[in-house]
C-alpha positions as CSV (number, residue, x, y, z in Angstrom):
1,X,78.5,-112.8,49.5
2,X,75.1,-112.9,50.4
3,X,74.9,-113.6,54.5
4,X,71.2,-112.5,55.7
5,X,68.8,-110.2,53.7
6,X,70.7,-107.5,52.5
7,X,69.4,-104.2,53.2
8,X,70.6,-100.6,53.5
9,X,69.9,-100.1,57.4
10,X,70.9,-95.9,57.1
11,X,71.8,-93.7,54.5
12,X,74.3,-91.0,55.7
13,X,75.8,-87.4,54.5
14,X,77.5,-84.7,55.6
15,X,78.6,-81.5,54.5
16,X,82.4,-79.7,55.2
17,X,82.5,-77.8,58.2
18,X,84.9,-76.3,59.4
19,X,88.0,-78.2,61.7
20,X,91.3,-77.0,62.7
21,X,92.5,-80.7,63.3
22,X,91.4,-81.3,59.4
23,X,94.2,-81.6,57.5
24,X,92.9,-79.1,55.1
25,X,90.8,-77.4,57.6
26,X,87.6,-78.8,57.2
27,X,86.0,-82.1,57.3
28,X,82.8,-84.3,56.0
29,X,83.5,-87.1,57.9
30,X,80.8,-86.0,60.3
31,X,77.5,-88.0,58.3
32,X,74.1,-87.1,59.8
33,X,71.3,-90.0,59.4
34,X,68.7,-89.3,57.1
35,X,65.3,-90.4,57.1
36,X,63.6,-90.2,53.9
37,X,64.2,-91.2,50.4
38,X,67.9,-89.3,48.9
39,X,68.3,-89.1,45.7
40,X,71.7,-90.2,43.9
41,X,73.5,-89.1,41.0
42,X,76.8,-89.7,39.4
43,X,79.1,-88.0,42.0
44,X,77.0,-89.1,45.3
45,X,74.0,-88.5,47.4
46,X,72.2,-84.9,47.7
47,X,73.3,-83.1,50.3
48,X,76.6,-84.7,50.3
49,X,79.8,-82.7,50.2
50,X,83.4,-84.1,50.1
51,X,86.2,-81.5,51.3
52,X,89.2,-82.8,50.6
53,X,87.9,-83.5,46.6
54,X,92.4,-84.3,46.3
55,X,92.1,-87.4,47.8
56,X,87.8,-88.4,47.5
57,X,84.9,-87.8,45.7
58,X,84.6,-88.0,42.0
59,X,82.5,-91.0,40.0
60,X,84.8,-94.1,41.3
61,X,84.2,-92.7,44.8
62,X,81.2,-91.2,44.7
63,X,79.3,-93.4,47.3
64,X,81.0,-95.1,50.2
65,X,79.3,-98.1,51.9
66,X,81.1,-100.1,55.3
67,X,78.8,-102.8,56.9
68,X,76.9,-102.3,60.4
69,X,78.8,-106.7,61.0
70,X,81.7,-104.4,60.4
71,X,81.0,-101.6,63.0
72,X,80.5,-104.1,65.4
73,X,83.4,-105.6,65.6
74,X,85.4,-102.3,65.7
75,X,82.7,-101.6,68.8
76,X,83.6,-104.7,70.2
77,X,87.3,-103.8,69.8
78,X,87.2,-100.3,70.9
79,X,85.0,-101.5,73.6
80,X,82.3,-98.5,72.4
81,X,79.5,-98.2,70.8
82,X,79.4,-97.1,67.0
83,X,76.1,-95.5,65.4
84,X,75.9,-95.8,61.8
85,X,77.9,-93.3,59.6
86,X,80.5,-93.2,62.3
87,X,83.1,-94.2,59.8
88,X,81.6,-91.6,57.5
89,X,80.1,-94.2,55.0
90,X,77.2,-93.1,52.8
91,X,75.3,-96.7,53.3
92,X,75.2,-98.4,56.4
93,X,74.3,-102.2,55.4
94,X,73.5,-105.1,57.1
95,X,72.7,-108.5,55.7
96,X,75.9,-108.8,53.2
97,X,80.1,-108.8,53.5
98,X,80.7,-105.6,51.7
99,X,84.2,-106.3,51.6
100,X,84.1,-109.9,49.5
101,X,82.3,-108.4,46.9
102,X,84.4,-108.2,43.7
103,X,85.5,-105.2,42.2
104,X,83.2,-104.4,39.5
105,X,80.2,-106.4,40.9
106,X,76.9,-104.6,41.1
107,X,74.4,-103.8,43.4
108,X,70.8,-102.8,43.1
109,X,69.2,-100.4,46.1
110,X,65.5,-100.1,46.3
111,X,63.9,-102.7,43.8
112,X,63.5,-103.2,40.5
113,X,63.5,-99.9,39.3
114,X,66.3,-99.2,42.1
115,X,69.2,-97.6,41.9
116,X,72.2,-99.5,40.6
117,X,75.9,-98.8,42.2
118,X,79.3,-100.5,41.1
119,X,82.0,-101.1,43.3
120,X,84.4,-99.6,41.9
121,X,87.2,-98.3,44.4
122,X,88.3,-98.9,48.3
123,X,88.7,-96.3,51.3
124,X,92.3,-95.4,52.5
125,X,91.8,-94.8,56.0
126,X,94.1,-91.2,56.6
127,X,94.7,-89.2,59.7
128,X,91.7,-87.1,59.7
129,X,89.7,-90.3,60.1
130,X,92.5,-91.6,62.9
131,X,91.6,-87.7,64.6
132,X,88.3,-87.7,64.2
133,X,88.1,-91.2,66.5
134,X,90.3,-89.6,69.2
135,X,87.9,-86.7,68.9
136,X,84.7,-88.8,69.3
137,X,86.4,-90.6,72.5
138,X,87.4,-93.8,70.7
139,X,91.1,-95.3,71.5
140,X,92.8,-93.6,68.1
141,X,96.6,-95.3,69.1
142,X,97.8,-96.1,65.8
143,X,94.4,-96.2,63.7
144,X,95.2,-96.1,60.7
145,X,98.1,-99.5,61.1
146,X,95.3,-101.2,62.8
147,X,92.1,-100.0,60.6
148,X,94.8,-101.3,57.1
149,X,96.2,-104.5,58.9
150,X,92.0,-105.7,59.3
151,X,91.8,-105.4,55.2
152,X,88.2,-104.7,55.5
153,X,88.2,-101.0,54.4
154,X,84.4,-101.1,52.9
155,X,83.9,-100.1,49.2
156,X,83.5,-96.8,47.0
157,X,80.6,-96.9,44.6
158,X,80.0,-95.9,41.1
159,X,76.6,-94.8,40.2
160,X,75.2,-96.7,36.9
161,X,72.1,-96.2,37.3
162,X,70.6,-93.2,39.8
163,X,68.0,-92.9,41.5
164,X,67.0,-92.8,45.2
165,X,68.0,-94.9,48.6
166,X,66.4,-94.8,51.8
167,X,67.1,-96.1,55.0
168,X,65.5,-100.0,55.0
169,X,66.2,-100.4,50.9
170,X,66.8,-104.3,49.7
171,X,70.2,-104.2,48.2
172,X,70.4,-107.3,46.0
173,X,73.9,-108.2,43.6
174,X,72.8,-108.2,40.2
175,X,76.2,-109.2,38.6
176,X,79.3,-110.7,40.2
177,X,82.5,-110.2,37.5
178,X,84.0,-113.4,38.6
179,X,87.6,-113.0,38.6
180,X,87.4,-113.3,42.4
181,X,89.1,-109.4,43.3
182,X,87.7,-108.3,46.1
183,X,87.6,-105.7,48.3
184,X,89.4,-107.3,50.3
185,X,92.4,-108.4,47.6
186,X,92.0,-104.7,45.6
187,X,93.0,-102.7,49.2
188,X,96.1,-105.3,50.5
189,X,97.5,-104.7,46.9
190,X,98.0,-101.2,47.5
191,X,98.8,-101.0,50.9
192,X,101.7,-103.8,52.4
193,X,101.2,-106.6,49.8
194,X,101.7,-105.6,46.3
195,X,103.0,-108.7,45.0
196,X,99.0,-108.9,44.8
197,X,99.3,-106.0,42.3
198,X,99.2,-108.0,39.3
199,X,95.8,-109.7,39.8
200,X,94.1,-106.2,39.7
201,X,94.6,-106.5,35.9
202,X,91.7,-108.7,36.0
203,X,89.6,-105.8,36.7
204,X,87.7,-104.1,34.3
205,X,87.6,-99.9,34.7
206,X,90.2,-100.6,36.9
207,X,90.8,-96.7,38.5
208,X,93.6,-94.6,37.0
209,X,95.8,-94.4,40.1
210,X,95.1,-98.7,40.9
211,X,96.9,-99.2,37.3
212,X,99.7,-96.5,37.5
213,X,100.4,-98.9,40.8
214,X,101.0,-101.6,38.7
215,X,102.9,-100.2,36.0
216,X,105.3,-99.2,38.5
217,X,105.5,-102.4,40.0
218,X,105.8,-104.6,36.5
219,X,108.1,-102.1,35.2
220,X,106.1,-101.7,32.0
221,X,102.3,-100.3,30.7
222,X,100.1,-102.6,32.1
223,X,98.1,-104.5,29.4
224,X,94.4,-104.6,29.9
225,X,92.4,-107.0,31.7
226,X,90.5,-108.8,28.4
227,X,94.7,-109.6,27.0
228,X,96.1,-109.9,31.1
């Protein structure tokens, strides 16, 4: 959903540096604004790194957008300001609700000949990130409950098409599945509601781990969204 112009207001990446608190001992979550054009492939934006490749990166997660409507609110809750990238998203965008857009929907960055990115996962907020706002002087008391109770977790991208973003890009959705799974619907199915799980068979490409959820839940393989 469409609620202003819908731009890219900062592109964002980071590298893994080294951090103790880190669960693995190093983090990315630190993303550094970027001026100019970035160029992005199939497993994310040059000149960014993922750390913990167990858990992120890879083509369903290769770009991770959150809103700057989004930000607000948590800076408004946290009482704080939030710059853009805080939450360690790729994209910063302004101008549409990244978290009603359906899985599978399609976005294009930068034009006509733009770049075109899928939605194609959801973030799972972890300690590191509930550190890492403690860290930054934010009030981390239970993040991660409170970050998963909002449902609003902002989208991972697939790359279809690469090309470049920059800071300012028009982001326009050039196709909308549909079936009506959002962001929203795809993360409260896997964390606290899964009797939701079963409408994530509506999803085409839904991600290997998403269906071995359901599986478990129906009891049985699940069948695939054109027979579901």
């Amino acid at each position: 959903m469409v609620t202003g112009e819908a731009l890219v207001r900062s592109v964002n990446v980071g590298r893994p540096r080294a951090a103790p608190w880190a669960g693995i001992g190093r983090t990315a979550i630190d993303k550094q604004q970027v001026l100019g054009r970035v160029a992005v492939g199939p497993l994310g934006l040059d000149g960014d790194e993922v750390a913990d490749t167990r858990h992120h990166g890879g083509p369903d997660k290769a770009v991770y957008a959150f809103a700057r409507e989004d930000l607000d609110r948590w800076a408004g809750v946290l009482g704080t300001e939030l710059p853009d990238g805080h939450f360690g998203e790729n994209l910063t965008t302004t101008g549409i609700d990244v978290n009603e857009a359906e899985m599978g929907e399609r976005w294009r960055v930068g034009g006509p000949d733009g770049t075109v990115l899928e939605v194609a996962s959801v973030r799972t907020p972890c300690n590191d990130f509930k550190t890492w706002m403690g860290r930054t002087g934010h009030d981390a008391r239970a993040w991660v409950r409170r970050f998963a109770e909002e449902g609003r977790p902002g989208p991972y991208l697939r790359v279809l098409v690469p090309g470049t973003v920059a800071p300012g890009d028009p982001l326009e959705v050039v196709h909308r599945p549909g079936h009506g799974v959002t962001v929203t619907t795809f993360f409260r199915a896997l964390h606290g509601h899964p009797e939701l799980l079963p409408e994530l068979l509506r999803v085409e490409a839904l991600p290997a781990q998403a269906r071995e959820r359901v599986e478990t839940y129906l009891g049985s393989p699940a069948s695939t969204a054109t027979g579901a």
